[in-house]
C-alpha positions in Angstrom: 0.0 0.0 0.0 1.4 3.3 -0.7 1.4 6.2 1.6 -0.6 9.4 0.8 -1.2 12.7 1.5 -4.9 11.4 2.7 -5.6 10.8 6.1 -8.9 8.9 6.3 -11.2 7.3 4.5 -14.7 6.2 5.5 -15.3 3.4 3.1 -16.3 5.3 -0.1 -17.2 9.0 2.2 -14.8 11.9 1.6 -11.5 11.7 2.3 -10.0 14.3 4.7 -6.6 16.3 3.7 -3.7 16.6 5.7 -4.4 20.3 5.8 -7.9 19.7 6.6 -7.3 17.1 9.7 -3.9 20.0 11.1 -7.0 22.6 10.9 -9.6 20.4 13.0 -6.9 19.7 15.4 -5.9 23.4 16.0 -9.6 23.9 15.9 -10.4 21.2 18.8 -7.2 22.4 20.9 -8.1 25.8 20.8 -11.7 25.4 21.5 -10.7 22.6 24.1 -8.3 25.2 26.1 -10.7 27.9 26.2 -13.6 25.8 27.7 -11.4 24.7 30.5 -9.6 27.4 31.1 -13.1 28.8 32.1 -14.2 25.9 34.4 -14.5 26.9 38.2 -12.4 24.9 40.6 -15.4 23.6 42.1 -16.6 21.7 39.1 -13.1 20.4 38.0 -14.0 16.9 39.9 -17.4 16.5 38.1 -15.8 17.5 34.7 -12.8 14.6 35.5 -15.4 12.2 36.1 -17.3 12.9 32.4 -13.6 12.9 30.8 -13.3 9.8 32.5 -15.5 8.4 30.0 -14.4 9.4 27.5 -11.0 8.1 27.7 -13.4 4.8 27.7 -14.5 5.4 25.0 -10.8 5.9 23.2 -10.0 2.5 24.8 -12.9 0.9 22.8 -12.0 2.7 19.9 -8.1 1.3 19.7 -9.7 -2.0 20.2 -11.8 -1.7 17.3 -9.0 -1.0 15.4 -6.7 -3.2 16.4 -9.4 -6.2 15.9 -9.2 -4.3 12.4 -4.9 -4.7 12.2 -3.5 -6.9 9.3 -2.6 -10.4 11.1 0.2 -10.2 8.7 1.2 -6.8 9.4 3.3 -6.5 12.9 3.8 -3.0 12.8 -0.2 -2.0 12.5 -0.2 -5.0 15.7 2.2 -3.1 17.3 1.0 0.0 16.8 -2.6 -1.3 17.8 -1.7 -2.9 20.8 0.2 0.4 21.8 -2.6 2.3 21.4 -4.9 0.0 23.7 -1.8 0.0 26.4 -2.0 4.2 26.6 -5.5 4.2 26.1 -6.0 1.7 29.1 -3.4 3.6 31.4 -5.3 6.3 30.6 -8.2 5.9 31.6 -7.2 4.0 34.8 -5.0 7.1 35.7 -8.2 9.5 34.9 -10.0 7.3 38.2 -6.7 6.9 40.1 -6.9 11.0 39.8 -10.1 11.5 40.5 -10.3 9.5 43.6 -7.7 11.0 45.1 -9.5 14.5 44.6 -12.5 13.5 46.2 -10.6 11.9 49.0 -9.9 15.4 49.8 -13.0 16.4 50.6 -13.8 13.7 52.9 -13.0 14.7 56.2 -10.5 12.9 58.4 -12.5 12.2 61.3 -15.1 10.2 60.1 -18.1 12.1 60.9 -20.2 14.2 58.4 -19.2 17.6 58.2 
C-alpha cells in the first residue's frame, strides 16, 4: 500500500486532507483550552469524572481497530496494541486522579461535616 497525503477514509465517504485534519486539530485544541480554562475549581471533579468516559471510549475505539490490524502486518499490531496499552493507562489514571481529589474532601475524622 502506498502512503498518501490522505488521512482517512470512510469506506467510499470523503477523504479528509492533511491540511484539513492539522486545521480540526488546531480547531479542537483551541476550542478545548478555552472551555477549560473557564471551568470553576469547584466543578473540575465533576468535569474529570465525564472525561473519564471518555477516555473509555478511546479505549474501545483502539480495540476496534486493532481487531481491524493486518494479522500479517506487525507493525499495525504493534502500533494497535500500543494504542490500547496508553488508552488503558489512561483511563485508569483518569479514576486513580479522580479518587484522590474526592478523598480530599472527605474529612479525616469520620463524621459528616
Amino acid at each position: 500500500m502506498r502512503a498518501s497525503s490522505r488521512f482517512w477514509d470512510c469506506k467510499g465517504g470523503r477523504k479528509v486532507e492533511g491540511i484539513t485534519a492539522l486545521y480540526i486539530f488546531m480547531l479542537a485544541a483551541f476550542t478545548g483550552y478555552e472551555v477549560i480554562s473557564r471551568v470553576p475549581v469547584i466543578l473540575h471533579t465533576p468535569l474529570m469524572s465525564g472525561s473519564n468516559f471518555v477516555h473509555g471510549v478511546v479505549l474501545v475505539g483502539a480495540m476496534v481497530v486493532l481487531g481491524h490490524a493486518d494479522p500479517e502486518d506487525p507493525a499495525q499490531l504493534a502500533i494497535g496494541f500500543v494504542a490500547v496499552f496508553l488508552g488503558a493507562a489512561n483511563a485508569a489514571g483518569g479514576y486513580v486522579v479522580t479518587e484522590r481529589m474526592l478523598a480530599m474532601f472527605k474529612s479525616k475524622s469520620g463524621g459528616a461535616q
